[in-house]
C-alpha positions as CSV (number, residue, x, y, z in Angstrom):
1,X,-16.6,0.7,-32.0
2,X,-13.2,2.8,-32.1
3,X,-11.8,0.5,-34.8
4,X,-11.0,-2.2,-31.9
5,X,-11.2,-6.0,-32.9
6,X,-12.8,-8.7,-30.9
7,X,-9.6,-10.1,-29.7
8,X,-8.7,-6.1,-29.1
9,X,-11.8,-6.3,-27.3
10,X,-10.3,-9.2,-25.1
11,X,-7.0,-7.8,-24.6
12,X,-8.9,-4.5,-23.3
13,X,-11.2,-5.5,-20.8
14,X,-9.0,-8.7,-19.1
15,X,-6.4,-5.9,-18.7
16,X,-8.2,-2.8,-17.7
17,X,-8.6,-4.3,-13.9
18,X,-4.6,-3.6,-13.3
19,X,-5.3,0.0,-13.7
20,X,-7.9,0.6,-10.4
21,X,-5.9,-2.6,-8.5
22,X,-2.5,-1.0,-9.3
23,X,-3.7,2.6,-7.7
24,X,-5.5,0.8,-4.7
25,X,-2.5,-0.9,-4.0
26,X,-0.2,2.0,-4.7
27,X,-2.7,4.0,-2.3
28,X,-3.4,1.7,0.4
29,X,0.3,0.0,0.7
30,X,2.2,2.0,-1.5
31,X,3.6,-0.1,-4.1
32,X,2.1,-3.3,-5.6
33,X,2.0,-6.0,-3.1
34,X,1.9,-9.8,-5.0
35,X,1.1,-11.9,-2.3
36,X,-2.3,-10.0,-1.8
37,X,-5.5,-10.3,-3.3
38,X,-5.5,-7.0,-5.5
39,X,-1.9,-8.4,-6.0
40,X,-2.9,-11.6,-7.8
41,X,-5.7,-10.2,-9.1
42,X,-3.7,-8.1,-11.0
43,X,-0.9,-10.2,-12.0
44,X,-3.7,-12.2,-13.6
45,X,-4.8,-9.1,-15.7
46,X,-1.6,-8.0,-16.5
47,X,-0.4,-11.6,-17.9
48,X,-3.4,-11.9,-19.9
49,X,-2.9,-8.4,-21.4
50,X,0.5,-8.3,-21.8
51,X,0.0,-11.9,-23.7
52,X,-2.3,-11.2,-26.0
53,X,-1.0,-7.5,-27.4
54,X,1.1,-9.9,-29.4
55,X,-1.7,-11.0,-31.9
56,X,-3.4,-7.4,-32.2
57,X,0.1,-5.0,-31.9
58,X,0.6,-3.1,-35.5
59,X,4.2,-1.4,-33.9
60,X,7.5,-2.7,-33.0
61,X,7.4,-0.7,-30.1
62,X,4.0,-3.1,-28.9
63,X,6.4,-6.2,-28.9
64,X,9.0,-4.4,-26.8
65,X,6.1,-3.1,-24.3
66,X,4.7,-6.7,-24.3
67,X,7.6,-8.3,-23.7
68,X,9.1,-6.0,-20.9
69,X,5.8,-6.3,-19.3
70,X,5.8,-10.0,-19.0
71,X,10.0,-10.0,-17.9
72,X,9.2,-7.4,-15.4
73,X,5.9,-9.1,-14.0
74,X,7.8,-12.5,-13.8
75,X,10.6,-11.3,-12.0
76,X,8.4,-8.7,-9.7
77,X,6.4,-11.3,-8.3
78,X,9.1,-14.4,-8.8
79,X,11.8,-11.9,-6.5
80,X,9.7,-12.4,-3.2
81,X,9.7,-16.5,-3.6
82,X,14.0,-16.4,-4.0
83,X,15.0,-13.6,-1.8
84,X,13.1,-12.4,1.3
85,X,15.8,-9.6,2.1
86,X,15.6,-5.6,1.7
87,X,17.0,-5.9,-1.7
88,X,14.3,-8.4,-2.7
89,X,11.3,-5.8,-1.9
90,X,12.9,-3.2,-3.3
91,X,13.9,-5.1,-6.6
92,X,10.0,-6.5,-6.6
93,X,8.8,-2.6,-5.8
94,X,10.7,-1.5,-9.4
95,X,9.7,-4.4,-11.1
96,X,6.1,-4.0,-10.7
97,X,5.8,-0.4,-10.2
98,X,7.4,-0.3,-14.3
99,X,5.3,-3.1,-15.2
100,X,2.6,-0.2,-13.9
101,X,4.0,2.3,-16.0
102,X,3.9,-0.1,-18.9
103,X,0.4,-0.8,-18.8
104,X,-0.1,3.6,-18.4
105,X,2.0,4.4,-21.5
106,X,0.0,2.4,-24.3
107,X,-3.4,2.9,-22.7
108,X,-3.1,6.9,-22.3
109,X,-1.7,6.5,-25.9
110,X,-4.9,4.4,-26.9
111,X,-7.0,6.5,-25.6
112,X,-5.7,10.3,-27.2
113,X,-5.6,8.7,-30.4
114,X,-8.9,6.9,-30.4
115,X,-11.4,9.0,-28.0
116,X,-13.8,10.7,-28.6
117,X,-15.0,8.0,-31.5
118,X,-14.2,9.2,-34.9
119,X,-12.2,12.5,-33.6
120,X,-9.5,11.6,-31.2
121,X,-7.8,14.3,-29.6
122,X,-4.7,12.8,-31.4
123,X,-3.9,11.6,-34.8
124,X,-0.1,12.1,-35.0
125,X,1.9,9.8,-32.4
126,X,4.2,13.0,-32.3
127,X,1.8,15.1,-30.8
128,X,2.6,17.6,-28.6
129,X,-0.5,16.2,-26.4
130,X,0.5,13.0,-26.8
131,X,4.3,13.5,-25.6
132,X,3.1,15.5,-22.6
133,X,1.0,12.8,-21.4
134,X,4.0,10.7,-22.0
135,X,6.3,12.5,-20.1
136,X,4.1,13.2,-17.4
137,X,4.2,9.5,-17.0
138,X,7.6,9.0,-16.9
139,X,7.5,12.2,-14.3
140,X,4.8,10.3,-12.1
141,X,6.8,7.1,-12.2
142,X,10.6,8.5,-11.3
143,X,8.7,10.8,-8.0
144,X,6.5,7.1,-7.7
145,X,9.6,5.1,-7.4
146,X,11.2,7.7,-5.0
147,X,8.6,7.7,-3.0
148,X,8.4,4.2,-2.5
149,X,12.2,3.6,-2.2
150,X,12.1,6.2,0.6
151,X,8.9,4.9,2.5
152,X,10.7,0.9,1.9
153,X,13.8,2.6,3.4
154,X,12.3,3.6,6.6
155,X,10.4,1.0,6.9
156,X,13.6,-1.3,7.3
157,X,14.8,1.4,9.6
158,X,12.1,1.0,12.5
159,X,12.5,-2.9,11.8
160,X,15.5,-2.2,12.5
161,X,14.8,-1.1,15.8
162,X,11.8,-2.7,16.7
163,X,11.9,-5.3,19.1
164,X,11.2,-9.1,18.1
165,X,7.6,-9.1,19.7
166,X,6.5,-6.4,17.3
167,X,7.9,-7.8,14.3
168,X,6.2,-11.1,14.7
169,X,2.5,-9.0,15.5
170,X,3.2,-6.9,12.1
């Protein structure tokens, strides 16, 4: 069914969790928080995705996605073990929040170009469709990662002022 091997198959399913785990998490804490449930959960998916496009990838551009994925997973969720500062959240914040946008930009592509089954929506990867959905991405995670820097910011504005009783019950 849509021209997807059995180790596609594999690389599909162990990595389609990340998708609902990564908008929970971006809904309930917003941004991807590791040392959480959802956030290992996730990692989980995203490792085992990210490992095994390297047997079923027919583009260049797979490897590169594959490769940034596992750097920027790595370092998003190794960041908060080395530095427990401001500039270690926000650091793991970006990390994870692209390794998000990773996972978007080859599964939207996957899906114009193999749904519905036999007639995609797209056949040309320079489709107009194809390239909005692509920027629209890239749109969601530049006003994401604003977003988030901004809410992190304030955040470490009231710690700033909040008294050491209150940080301790947070």
């Amino acid at each position: 069914m849509f021209g997807i091997s059995s180790l596609g198959w594999v690389h599909t399913l162990s990595s389609l969790p990340a998708i609902p785990l990564a908008i929970y998490m971006f809904a309930r804490y917003g941004r991807i928080v590791p040392r959480s449930k959802p956030g290992v959960v996730y990692f989980i998916s995203m490792l085992i995705g990210a490992i095994t496009v390297f047997p079923i990838a027919h583009q260049s551009v797979s490897y590169v996605i594959g490769t940034a994925t596992i750097l920027l997973l790595l370092a998003g969720y190794g960041i908060g073990r080395i530095s427990s500062g401001r500039a270690g959240r926000y650091l793991e914040t970006i990390f994870l929040s692209l390794t998000a946008f990773l996972l978007m930009l080859p599964t939207v592509t996957e899906i114009l170009t193999r749904v519905p089954n036999g007639h995609p929506f797209v056949t040309d990867l320079s489709s107009p469709i194809l390239l909005g959905a692509q920027a629209s991405l890239f749109v969601i995670l530049i006003v994401g990662l604003t977003a988030q820097i901004i809410h992190l910011r304030r955040q470490g504005r009231l710690t700033a002022f909040a008294s050491p009783a209150e940080i301790s019950a947070e």
